[in-house]
C-alpha positions in Angstrom: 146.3 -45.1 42.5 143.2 -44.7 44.7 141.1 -47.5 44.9 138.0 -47.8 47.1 135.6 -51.1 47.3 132.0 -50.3 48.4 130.0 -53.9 49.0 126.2 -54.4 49.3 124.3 -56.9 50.8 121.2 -54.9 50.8 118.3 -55.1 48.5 120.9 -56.7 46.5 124.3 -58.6 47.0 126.9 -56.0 44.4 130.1 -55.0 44.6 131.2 -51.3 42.9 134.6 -49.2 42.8 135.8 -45.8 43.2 139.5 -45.7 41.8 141.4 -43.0 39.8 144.8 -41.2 40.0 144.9 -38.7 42.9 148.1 -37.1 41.6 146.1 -35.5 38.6 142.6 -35.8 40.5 141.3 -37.8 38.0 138.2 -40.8 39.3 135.7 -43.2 38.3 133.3 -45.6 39.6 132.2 -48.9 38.3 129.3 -50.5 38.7 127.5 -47.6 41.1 124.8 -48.8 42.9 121.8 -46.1 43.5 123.1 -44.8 46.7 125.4 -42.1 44.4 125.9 -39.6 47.4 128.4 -42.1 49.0 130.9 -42.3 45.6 130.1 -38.3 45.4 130.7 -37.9 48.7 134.3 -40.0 48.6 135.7 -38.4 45.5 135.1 -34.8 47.3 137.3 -36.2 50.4 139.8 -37.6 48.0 140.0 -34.7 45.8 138.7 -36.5 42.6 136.6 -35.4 39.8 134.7 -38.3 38.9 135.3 -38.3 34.7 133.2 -42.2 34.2 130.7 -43.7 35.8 131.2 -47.0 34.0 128.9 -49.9 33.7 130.2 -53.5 32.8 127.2 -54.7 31.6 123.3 -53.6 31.9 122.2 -55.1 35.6 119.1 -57.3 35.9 119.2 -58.0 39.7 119.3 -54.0 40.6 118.5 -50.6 39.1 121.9 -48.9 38.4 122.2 -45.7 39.7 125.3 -44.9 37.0 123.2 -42.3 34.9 122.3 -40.5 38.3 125.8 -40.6 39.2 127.2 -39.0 35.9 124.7 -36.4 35.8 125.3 -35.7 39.6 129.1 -35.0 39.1 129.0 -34.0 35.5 130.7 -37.0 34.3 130.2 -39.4 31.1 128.7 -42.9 31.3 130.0 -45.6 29.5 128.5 -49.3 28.3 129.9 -50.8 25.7 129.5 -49.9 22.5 126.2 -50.7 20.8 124.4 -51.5 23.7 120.4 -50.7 22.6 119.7 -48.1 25.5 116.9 -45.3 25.4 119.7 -42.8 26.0 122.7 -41.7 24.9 126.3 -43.1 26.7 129.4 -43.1 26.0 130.5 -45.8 23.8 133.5 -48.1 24.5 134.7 -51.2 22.3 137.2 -54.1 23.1 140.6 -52.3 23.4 139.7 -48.9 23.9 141.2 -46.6 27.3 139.7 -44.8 29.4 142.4 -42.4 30.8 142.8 -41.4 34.1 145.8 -39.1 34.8 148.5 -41.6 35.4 146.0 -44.6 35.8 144.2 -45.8 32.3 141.5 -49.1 32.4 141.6 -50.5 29.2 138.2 -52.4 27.8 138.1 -56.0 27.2 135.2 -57.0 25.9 134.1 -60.1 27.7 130.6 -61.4 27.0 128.4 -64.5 28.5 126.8 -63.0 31.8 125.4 -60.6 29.1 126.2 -59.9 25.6 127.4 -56.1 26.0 129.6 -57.1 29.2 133.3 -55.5 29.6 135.8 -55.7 32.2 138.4 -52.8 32.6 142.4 -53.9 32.7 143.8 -51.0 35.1 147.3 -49.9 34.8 148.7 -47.2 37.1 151.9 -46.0 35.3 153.3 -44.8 38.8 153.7 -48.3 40.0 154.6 -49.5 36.4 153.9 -50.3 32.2 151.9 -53.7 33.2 148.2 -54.1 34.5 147.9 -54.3 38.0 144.3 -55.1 38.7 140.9 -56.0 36.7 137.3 -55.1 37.7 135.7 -58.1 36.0 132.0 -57.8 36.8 129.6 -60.1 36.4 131.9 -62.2 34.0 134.4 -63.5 36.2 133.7 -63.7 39.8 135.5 -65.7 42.8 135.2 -69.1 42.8 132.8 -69.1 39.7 131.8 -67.5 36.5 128.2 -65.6 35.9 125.2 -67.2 34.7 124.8 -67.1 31.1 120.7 -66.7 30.6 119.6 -63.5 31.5 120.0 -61.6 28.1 120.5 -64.6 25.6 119.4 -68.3 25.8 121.8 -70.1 28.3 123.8 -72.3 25.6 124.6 -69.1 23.5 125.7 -66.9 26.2 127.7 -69.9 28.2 129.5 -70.5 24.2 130.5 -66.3 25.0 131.4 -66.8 28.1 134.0 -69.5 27.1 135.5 -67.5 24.8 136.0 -65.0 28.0 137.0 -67.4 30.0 140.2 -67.7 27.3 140.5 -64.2 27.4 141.1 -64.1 31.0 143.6 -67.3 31.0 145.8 -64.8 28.7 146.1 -62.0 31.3 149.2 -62.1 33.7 148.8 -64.3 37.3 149.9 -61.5 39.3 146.8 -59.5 38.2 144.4 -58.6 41.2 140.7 -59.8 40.5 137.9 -57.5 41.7 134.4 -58.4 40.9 130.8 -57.4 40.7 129.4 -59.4 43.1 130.0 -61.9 45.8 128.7 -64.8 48.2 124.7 -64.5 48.5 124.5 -63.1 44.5 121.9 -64.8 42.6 124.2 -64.0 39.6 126.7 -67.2 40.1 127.1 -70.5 42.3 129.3 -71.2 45.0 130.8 -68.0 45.1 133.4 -66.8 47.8 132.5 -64.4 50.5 135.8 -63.1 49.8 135.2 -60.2 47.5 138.8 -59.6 46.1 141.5 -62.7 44.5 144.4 -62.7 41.9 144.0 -64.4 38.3 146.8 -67.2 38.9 144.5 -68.0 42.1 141.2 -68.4 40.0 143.0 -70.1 37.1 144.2 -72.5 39.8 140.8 -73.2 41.7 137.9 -71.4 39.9 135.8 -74.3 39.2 134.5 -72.9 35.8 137.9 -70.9 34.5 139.7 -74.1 35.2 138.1 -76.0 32.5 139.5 -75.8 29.0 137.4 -77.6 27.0 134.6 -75.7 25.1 131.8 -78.3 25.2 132.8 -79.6 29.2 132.1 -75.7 29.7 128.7 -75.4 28.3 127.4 -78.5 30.1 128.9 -77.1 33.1 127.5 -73.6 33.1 124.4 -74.9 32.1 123.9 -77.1 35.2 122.3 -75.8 38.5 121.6 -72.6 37.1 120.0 -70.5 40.1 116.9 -68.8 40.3 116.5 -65.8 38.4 116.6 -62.2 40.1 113.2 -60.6 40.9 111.4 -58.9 38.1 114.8 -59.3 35.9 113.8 -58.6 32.4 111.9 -55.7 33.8 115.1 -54.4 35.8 117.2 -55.1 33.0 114.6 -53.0 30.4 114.5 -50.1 33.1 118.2 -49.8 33.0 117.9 -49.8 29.2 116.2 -46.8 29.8 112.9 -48.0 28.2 109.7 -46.1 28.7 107.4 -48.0 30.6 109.6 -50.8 32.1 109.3 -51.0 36.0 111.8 -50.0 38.0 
């Protein structure tokens, strides 16, 4: 499997992925920022045709730039499935695979940052049958867990996000945890300036994962929420592809 990790810290603080199977020349990218030539520019080195350019959830801290980049390399872009965007997507629900050649991401539907928010389970079937890494997004993030008000009221999404957080607890140890974001992101607390964990690390010493008790949780993510992002509901509507939002 190919795998490439691009970090930001610059206008915004984001993590996004280039990975795919270079055996069948087969790629993806999640969570492309707007600076598309970059992930164009990789796949051409790597021999990739980029197939997805995949969101895990609609941003409110930047403008994605994953339409740009499908259109660019004549790929499909995919949000979850009934996401209300002005455009048309591909549409993935919880379970469903995005193949790859001999690498396949399957979507787990894993809501609480936002409501439409999916991670992708990646398997690469030359290295074996089980998962061997999970882009998480927003969702689940290194030392923390997303905020929960920036699409729903704070209680409601931090009640999803619990039910996540279980989700995740059921996924193997071993699995390698890449996120969306990292230290400086206005889109967690405390979070590591080390972009890249396992599960059985964050199960172990993620302050939020670690706790098992629904209402514990709420009050937890509900405390010392930061600052919002700049402008978010307008970012967030602009990615929705609504006429008139800002961008």
């Amino acid at each position: 499997m190919i795998l490439r990790q691009y970090l930001y810290t610059r206008p915004v603080v984001a993590a996004s992925y280039l990975f795919g199977c270079g055996g069948k020349a087969m790629g993806a990218v999640v969570d492309p920022t707007d600076d598309i030539g970059r992930y164009l520019r990789d796949a051409e080195e790597l021999g990739l045709q980029i197939r997805y350019a995949i969101d895990t959830h609609v941003h409110a801290d930047h403008i994605s730039g994953g339409r740009r980049l499908a259109e660019a390399a004549g790929a499909e872009y995919v949000l979850f499935a009934g996401t209300k965007a002005g455009y048309a997507f591909r549409e993935v629900a919880d379970g469903a695979l995005l193949n790859l050649g001999n690498v396949s991401a399957r979507v787990l539907h894993t809501p609480g940052h936002t409501p439409e928010h999916i991670s992708l389970v990646v398997t690469d079937a030359t290295r074996g049958p089980e998962p061997w890494l999970v882009f998480t997004g927003h969702t689940l993030m290194i030392g923390d867990m997303g905020r929960t008000e920036l699409a729903s009221t704070a209680d409601d999404g931090a009640r999803a996000l619990f039910d996540s957080a279980q989700k995740f607890r059921a996924l193997p140890d071993h699995l390698t945890v890449l996120p969306g974001a990292f230290s400086g992101s206005v889109c967690g607390r405390g979070l590591s300036g080390n972009p890249v964990s396992t599960l059985g690390f964050e199960k172990r010493f993620n302050r939020s994962l670690r706790i098992e008790d629904r209402e514990e949780f709420v009050r937890h993510m509900l405390r010392d929420i930061p600052h919002p992002p700049p402008r978010a509901a307008e970012v967030r509507a602009a990615n929705l592809g609504w006429h008139g939002a800002a961008a």
